[in-house]
C-alpha positions in Angstrom: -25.3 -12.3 -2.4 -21.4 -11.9 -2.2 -19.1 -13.4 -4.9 -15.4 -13.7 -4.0 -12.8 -13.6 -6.9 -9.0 -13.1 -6.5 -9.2 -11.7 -3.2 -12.4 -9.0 -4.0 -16.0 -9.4 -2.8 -18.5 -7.9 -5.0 -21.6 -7.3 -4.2 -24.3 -8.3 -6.5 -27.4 -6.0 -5.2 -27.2 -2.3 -6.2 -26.4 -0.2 -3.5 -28.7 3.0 -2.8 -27.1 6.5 -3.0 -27.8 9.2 -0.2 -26.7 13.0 -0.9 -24.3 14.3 2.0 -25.6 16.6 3.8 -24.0 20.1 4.1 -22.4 18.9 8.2 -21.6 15.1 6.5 -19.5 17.1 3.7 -17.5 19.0 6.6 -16.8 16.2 8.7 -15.9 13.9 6.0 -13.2 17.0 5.2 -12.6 17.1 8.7 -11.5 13.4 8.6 -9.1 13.9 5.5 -7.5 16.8 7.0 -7.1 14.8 10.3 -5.9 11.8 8.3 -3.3 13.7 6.5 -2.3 15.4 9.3 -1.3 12.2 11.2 0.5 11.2 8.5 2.3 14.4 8.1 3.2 14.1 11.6 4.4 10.5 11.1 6.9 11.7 8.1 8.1 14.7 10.7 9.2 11.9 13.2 10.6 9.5 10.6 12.3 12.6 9.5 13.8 13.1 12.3 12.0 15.9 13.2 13.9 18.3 11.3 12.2 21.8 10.8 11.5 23.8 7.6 10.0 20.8 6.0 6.3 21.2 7.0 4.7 21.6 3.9 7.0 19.1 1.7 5.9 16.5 4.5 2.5 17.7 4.3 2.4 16.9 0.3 4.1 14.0 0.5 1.0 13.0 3.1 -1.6 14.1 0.7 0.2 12.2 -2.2 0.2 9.1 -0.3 -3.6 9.6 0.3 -4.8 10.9 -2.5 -2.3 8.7 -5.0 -1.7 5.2 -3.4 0.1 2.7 -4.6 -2.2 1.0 -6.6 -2.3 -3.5 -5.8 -3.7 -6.8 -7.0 -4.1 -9.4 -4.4 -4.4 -12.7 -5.6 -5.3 -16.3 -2.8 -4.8 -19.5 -4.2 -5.4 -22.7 -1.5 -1.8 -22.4 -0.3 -0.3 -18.9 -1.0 -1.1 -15.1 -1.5 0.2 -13.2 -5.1 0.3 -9.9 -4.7 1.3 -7.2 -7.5 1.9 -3.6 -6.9 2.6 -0.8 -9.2 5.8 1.3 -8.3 7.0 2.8 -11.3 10.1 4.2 -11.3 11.6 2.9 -8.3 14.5 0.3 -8.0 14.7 -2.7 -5.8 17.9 -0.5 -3.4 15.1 2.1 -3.3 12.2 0.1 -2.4 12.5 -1.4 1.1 9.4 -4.4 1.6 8.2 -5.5 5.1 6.2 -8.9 5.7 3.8 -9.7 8.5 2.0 -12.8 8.7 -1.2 -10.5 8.2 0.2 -7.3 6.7 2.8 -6.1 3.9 4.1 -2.9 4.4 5.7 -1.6 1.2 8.5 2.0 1.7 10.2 3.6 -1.3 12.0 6.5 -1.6 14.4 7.7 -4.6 16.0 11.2 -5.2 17.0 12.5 -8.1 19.3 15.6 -9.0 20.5 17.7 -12.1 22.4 19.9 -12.7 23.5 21.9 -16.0 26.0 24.7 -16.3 26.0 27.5 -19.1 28.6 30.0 -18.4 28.6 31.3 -15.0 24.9 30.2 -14.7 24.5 26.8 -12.6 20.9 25.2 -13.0 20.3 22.8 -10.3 17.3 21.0 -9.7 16.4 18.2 -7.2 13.4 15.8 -6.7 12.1 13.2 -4.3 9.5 11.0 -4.4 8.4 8.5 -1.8 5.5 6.3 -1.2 4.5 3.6 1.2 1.5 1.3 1.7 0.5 -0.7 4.2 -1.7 -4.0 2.7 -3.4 -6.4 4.9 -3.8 -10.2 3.8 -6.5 -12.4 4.0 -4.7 -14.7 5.2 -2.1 -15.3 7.3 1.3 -16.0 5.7 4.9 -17.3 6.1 6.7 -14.4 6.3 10.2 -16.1 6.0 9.2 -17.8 2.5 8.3 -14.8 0.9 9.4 -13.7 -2.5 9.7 -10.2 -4.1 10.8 -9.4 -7.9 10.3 -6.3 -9.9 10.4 -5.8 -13.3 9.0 -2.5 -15.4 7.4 -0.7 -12.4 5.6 -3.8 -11.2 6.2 -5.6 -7.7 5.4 -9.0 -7.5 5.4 -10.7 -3.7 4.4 -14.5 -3.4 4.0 -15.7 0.0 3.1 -19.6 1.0 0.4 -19.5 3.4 0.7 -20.8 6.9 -0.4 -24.4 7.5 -3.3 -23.4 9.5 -4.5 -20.6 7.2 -4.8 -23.2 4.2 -8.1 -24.0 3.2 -9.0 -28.3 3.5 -12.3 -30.1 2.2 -13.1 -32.7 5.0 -15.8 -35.8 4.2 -18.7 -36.2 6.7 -18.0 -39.0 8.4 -21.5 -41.4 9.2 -22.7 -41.7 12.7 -22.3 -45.1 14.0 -25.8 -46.1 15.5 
């Protein structure tokens, strides 16, 4: 039996575990490394291919994997609510993207510091991006959407389209 609530289906029967077995533990490494690695690649090209940053872009990759942004999807009968935690970004530093069936959420903020103490100069520099890529279930109007963000937390509210809204229609008799 499935249950939906805000978006989630939960299944009501237990599920049975099975062990890995020792080749199901390599591949399902293999897959991980092959994920990150497209990834990886995609930040290169994004990048503009510029060399020397191989591992940085292979963090970053693993970081988006392993620490995604985490998201609350919410369908009413005629819109999608949708909250996602970004802390520490700014709305200049977060750029949002809306599909009729996907959101597609880029950030990316730098910081610097730098101190000086006589003829030493301490200078230290950080980046952090993210990006996530959310599809809807439903589809919405992409030109109605709204984003705001207040202490880390996005909130996008998006009408749905008229023929993704949900209707009750009566059963009309047959006429004998």
């Amino acid at each position: 039996m499935v249950e939906k609530s805000t978006g989630v289906q939960l299944a009501k029967e237990p599920t049975t575990l099975t062990p890995l077995t020792f080749e199901g533990i390599f591949e399902r490494m293999d897959a991980v490394f092959d994920t990150i690695s497209r990834r990886a690649y995609d930040i290169f090209e994004r990048n503009g291919r510029l060399l020397g940053r191989d591992w940085e872009d292979w963090f970053q990759a693993e970081r988006e994997l392993f620490h995604p942004v985490h998201i609350h999807v919410a369908e009413s009968d005629d819109a999608l609510a949708v909250k996602a935690e970004v802390p520490g970004f700014s709305e200049k530093e977060l750029e949002i993207n809306v599909e009729p069936r996907r959101i597609i959420i880029t950030g990316k903020r730098e910081s610097a510091k730098e101190e000086k103490k006589g003829k030493t100069v301490y200078c230290e520099t950080c980046s952090d991006q993210l990006m996530r890529i959310i599809h809807l279930p439903a589809e919405v109007e992409a030109e109605k959407a709204t984003a705001t963000l207040k202490n880390g937390i996005l909130e996008l509210n998006m009408p749905k389209t008229a023929k993704a809204k949900a209707r009750t229609i009566r059963i009309q008799p047959k006429a004998a």
